[in-house]
C-alpha positions as a Markdown table, in Angstrom:
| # | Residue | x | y | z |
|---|---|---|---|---|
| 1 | Unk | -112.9 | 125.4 | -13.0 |
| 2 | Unk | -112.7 | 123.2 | -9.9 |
| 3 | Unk | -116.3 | 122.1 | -8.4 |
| 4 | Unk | -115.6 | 122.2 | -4.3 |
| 5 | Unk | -118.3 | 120.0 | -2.4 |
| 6 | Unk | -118.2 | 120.2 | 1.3 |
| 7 | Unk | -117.1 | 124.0 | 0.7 |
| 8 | Unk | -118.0 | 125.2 | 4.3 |
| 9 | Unk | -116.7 | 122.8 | 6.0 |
| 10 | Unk | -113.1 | 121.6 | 8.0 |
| 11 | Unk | -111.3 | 121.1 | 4.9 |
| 12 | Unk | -113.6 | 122.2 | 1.7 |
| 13 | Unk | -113.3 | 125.9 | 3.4 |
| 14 | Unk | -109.5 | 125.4 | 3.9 |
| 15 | Unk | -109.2 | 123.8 | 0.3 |
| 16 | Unk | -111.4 | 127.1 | -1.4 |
| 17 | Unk | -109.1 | 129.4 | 0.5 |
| 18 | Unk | -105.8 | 127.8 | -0.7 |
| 19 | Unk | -107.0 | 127.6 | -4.1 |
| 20 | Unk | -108.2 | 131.2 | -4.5 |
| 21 | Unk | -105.1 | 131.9 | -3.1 |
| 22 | Unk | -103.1 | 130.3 | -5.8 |
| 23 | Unk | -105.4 | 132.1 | -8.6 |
| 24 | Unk | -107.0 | 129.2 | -9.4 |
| 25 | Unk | -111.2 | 129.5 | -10.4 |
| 26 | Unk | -113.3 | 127.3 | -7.7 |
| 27 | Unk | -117.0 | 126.9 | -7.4 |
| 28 | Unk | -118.2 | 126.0 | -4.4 |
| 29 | Unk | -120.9 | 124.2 | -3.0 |
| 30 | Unk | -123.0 | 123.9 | -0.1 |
| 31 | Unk | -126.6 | 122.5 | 0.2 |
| 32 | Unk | -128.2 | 126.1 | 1.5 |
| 33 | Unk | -128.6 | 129.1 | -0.3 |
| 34 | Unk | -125.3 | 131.5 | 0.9 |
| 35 | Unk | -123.8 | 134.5 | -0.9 |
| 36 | Unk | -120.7 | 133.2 | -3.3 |
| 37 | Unk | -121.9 | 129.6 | -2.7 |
| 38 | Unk | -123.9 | 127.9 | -5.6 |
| 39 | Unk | -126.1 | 125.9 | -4.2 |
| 40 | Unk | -126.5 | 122.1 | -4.8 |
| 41 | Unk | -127.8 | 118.9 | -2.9 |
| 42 | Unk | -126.4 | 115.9 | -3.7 |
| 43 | Unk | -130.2 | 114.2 | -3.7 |
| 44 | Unk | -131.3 | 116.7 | -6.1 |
| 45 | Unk | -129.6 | 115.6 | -9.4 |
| 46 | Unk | -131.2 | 119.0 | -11.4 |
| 47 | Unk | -128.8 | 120.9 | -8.9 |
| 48 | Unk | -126.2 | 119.2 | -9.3 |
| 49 | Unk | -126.1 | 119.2 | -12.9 |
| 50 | Unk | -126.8 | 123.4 | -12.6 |
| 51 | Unk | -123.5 | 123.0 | -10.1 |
| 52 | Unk | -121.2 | 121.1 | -11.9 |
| 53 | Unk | -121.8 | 122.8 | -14.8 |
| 54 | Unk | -118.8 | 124.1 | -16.7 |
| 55 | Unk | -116.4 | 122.2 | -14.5 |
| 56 | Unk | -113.5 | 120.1 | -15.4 |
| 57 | Unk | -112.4 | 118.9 | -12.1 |
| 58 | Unk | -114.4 | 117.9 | -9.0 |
| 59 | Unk | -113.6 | 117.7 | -5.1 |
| 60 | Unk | -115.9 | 115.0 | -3.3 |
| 61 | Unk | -116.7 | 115.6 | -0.2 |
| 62 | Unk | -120.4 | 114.2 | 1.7 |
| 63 | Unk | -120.5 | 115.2 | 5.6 |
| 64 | Unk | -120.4 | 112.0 | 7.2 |
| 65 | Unk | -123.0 | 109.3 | 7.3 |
| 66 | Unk | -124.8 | 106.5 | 6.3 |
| 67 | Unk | -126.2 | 108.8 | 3.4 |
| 68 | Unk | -122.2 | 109.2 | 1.6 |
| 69 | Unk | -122.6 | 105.8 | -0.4 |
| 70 | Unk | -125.5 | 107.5 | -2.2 |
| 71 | Unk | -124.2 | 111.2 | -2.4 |
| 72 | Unk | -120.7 | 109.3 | -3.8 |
| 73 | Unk | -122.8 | 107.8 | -6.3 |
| 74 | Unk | -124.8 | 110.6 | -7.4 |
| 75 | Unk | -121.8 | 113.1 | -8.0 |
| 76 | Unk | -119.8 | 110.3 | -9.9 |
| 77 | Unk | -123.0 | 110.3 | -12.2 |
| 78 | Unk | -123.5 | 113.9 | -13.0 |
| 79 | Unk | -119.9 | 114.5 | -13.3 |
| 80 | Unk | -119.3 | 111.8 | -15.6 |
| 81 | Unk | -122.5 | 113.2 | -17.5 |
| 82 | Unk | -121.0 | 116.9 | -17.6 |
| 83 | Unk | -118.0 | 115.8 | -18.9 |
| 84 | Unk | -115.8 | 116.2 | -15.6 |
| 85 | Unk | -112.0 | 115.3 | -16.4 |
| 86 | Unk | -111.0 | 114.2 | -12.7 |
| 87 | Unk | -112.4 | 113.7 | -9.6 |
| 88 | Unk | -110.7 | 113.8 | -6.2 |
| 89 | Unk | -112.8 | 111.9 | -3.4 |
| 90 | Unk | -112.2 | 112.9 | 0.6 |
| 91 | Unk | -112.5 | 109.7 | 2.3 |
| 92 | Unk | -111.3 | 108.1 | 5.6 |
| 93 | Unk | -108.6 | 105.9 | 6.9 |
| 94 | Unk | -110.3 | 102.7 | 8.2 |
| 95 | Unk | -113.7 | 103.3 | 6.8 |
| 96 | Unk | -112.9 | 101.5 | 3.9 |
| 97 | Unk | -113.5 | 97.9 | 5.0 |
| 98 | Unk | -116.8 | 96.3 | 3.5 |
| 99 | Unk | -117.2 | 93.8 | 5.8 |
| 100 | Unk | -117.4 | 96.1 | 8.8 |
| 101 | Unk | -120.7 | 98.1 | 9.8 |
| 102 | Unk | -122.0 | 101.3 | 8.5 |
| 103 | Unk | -118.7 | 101.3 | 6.4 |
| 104 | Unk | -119.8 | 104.6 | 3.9 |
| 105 | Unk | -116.8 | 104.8 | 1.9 |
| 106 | Unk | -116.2 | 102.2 | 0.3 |
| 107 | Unk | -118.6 | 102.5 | -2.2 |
| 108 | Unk | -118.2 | 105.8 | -3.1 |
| 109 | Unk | -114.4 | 104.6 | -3.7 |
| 110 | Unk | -115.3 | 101.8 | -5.9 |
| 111 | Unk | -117.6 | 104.6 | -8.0 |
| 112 | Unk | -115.1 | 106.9 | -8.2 |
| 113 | Unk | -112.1 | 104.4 | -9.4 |
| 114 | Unk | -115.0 | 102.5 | -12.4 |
| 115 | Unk | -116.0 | 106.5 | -13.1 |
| 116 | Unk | -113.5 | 106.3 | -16.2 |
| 117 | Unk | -112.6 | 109.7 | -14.8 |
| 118 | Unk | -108.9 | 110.9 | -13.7 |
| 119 | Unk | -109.5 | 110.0 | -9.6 |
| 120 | Unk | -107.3 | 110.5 | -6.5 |
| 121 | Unk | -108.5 | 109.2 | -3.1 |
| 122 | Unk | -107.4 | 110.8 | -0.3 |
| 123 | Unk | -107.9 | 108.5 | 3.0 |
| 124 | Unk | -106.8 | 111.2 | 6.3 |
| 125 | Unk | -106.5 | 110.1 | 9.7 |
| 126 | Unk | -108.7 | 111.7 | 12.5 |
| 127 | Unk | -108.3 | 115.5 | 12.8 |
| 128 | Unk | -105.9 | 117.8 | 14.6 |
| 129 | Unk | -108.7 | 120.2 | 15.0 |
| 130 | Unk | -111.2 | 117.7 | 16.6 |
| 131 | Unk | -110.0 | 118.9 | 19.9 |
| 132 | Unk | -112.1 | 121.8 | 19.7 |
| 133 | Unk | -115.1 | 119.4 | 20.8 |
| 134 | Unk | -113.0 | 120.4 | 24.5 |
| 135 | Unk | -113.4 | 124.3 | 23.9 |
| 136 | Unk | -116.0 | 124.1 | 26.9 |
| 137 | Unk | -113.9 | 122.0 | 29.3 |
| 138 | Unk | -110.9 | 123.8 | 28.5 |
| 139 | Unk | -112.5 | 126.9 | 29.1 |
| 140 | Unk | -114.3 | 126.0 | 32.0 |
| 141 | Unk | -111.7 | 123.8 | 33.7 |
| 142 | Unk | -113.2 | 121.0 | 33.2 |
| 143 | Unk | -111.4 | 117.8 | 32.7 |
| 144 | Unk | -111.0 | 116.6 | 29.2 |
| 145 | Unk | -112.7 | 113.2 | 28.3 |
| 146 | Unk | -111.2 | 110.6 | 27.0 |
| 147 | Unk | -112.6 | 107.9 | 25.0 |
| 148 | Unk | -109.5 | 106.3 | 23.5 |
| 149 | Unk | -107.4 | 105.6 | 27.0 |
| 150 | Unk | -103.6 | 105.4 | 26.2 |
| 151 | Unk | -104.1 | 104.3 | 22.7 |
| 152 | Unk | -102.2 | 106.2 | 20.1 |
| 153 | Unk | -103.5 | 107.8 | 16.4 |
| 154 | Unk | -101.4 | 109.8 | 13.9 |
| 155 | Unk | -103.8 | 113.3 | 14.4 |
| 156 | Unk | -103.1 | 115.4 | 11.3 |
| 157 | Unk | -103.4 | 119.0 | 10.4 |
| 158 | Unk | -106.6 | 119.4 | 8.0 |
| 159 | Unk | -105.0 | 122.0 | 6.5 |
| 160 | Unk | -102.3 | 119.3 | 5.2 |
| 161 | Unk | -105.2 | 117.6 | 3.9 |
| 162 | Unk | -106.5 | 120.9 | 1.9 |
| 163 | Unk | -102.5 | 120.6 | 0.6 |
| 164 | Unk | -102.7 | 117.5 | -1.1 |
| 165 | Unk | -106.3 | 117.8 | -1.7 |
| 166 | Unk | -105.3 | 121.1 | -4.0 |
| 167 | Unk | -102.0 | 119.1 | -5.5 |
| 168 | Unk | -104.4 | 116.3 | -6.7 |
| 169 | Unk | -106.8 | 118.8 | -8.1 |
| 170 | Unk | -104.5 | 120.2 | -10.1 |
| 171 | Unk | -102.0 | 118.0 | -11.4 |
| 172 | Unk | -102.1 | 114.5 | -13.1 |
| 173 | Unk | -99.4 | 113.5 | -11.5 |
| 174 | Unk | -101.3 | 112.1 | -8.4 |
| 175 | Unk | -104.1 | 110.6 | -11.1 |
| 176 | Unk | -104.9 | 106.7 | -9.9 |
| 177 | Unk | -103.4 | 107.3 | -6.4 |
| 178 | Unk | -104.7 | 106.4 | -3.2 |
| 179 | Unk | -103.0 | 108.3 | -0.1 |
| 180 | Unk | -103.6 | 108.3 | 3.5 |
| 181 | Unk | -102.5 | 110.9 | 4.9 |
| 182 | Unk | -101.2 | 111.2 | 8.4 |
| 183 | Unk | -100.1 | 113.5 | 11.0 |
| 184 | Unk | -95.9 | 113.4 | 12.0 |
| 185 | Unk | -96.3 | 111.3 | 14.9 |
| 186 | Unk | -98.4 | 108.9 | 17.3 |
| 187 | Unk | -100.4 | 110.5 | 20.4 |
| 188 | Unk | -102.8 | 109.9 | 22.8 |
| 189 | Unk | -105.4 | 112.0 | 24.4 |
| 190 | Unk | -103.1 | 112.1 | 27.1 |
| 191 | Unk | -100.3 | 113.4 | 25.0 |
| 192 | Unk | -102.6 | 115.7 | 23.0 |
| 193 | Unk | -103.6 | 117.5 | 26.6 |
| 194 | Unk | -99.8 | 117.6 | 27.8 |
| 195 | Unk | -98.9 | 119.5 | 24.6 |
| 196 | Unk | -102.3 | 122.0 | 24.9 |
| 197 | Unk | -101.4 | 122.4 | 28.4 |
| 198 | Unk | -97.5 | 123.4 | 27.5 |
| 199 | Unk | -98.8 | 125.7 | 24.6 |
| 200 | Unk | -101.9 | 126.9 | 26.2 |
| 201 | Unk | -100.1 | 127.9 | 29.7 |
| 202 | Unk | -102.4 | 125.7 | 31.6 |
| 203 | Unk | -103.0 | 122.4 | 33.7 |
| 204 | Unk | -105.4 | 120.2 | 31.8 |
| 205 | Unk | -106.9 | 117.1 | 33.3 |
| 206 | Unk | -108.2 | 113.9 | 31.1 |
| 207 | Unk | -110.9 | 111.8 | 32.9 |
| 208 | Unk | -111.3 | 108.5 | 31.5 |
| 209 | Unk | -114.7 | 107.7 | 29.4 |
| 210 | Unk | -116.1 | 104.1 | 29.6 |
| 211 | Unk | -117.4 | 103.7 | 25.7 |
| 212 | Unk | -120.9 | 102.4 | 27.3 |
| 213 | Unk | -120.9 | 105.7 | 28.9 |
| 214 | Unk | -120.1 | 107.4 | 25.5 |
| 215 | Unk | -122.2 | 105.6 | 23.2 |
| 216 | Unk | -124.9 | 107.3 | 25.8 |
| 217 | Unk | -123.5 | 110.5 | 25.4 |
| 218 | Unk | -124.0 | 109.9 | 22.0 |
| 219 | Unk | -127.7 | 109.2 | 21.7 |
| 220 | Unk | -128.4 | 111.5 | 24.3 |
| 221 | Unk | -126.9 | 113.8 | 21.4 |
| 222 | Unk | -129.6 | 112.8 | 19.4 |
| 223 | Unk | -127.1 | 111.4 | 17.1 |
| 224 | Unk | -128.2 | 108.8 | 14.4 |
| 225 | Unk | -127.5 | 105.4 | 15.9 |
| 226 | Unk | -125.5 | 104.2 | 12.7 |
| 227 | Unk | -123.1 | 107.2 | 13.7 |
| 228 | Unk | -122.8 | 106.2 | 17.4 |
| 229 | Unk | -122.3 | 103.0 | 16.1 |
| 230 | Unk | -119.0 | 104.4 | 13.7 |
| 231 | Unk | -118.0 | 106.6 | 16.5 |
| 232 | Unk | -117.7 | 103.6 | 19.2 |
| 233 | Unk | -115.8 | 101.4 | 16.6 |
| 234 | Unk | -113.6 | 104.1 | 16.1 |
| 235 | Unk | -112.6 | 104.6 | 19.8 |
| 236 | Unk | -112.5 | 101.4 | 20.6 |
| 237 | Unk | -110.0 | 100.9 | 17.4 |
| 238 | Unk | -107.8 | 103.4 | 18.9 |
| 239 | Unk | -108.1 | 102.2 | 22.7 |
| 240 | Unk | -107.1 | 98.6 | 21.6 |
| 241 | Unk | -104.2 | 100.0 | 20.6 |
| 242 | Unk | -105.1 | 99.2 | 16.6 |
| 243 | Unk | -105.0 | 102.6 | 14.7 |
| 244 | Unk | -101.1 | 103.1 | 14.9 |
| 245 | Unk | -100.9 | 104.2 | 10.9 |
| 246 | Unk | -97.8 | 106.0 | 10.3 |
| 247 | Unk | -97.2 | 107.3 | 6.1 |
| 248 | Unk | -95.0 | 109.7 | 4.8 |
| 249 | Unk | -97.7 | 110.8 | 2.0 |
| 250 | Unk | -98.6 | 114.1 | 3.1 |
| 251 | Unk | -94.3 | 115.1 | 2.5 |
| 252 | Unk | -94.4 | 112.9 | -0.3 |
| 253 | Unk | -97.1 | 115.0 | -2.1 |
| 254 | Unk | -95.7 | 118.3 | -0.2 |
| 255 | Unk | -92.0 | 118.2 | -0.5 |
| 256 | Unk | -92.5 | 118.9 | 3.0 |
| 257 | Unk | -93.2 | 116.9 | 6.5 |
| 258 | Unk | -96.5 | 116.6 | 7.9 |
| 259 | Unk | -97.5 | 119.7 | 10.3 |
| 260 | Unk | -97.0 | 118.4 | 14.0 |
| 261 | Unk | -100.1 | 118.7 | 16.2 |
| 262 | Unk | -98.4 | 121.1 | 18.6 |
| 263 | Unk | -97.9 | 123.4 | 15.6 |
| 264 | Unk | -101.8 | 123.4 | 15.3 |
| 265 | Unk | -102.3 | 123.7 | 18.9 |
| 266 | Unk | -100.0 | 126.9 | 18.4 |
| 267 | Unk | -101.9 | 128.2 | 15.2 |
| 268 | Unk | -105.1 | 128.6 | 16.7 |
| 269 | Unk | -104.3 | 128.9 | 20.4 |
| 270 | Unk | -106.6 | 131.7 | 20.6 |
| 271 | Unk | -109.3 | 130.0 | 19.8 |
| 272 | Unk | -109.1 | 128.4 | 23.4 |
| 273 | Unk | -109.1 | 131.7 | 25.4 |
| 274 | Unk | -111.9 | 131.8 | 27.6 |
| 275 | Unk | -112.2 | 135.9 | 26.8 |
């Protein structure tokens, strides 16, 4: 039985549907009560034990924030309690240095590689499918924002990430492995709107976003200031021209290469219709 945190969102929902697909048993969990869910809150350590009961193997995944060090730390605990035999942890490229601010990772690495549990750490880039945040510009004409200028990141498919996620889970031959997992190739924002525009059939604009003006967009969000904080170090990473990682991990895990961005953009096309 494989324990699936994170199970509604990006990837946990993607990992559950692979896995069910393969005949494999998954549990998964999500804070709030929902039909075929169990429900468990990674600050409620009575839950999580009811969870990860009768588990053997256990996907790690805490939605982002200065609150992951502490969720990390808890499910390492109660699995290692229940007798877990491996434990697979969804982390982040970059977000891994200690010496940098609101790092959240790093810690919840460290717990899971002195767990004395099988472990795998998987470290993706940013997501292909974080250009739905444009849905309402694209739909509306609007010009798509650009935070990153010409600087170049290796976007990959989440549902690459589900792959290797589900490899790990399942076989010991990625036990004690960390992997950081890319897309195919290098793009911009400005290449990411040329190919939409190609697939999509229309002429997308990019207007240039100062990062003073984002990190107000941000708070005006109401976002946590320790997340604006991550999410302006992140584009400015980028815009410098210092997030360039290229690996081969997700075909060396796959037998396969990496899904290309425009292949995602041609998945779920229809999810930019305005209709």
């Amino acid at each position: 039985m494989i324990l699936i945190t994170g199970a509604t969102g990006t990837v946990g929902s993607e990992l559950s549907r692979q896995l069910i697909a393969r005949g494999i048993p998954v549990r998964r969990m999500t804070r709030k009560a929902l039909p075929g869910f169990v429900q468990g809150d990674f600050e409620d350590p009575v839950s999580l034990r009811k969870a990860i009961d009768g588990v053997d193997t256990v996907f790690l995944l805490s939605a982002p924030g200065p609150w992951v060090p502490d969720h990390d730390r808890a499910l390492v605990a109660v699995a290692i309690d229940a007798g877990v035999h491996r434990i697979v942890k969804l982390s982040a490229i970059g977000s891994t240095d200690e010496g940098m601010p609101a790092n959240w990772h790093a810690a919840g690495e460290h717990a899971v590689r002195d767990s004395g549990l099988a472990w795998t750490i998987l470290r993706p880039t940013g997501f292909a499918s974080n250009v739905l945040r444009w849905l309402p510009a694209v739909r509306t004409g609007q010009p798509i924002p650009n935070q990153t200028g010409d600087g170049q990141h290796a976007f990959v498919d989440p549902a690459d990430v589900a792959a290797v996620a589900a490899e790990a889970l399942v076989s010991g031959a990625h036990d004690e492995r960390v992997y950081t997992l890319t897309g195919p190739a290098l793009l911009s924002v400005p290449d990411q709107v040329a190919v939409m525009s190609d697939v999509l059939g229309l002429a997308l604009r990019v207007v240039d976003v100062p990062l003073e003006v984002y990190a107000e967009q941000l708070r005006s969000a109401g976002l946590d200031e320790s997340v604006v904080s991550v999410a302006l170090r992140g584009a400015a990473l980028i815009r410098s021209g210092g997030e360039r990682t290229l690996t081969n991990d997700v075909q060396q895990v796959l037998g396969r290469p990496a899904r290309t961005f425009r292949q995602w953009i041609e998945t779920h096309r229809t999810l930019f219709s305005s209709t």
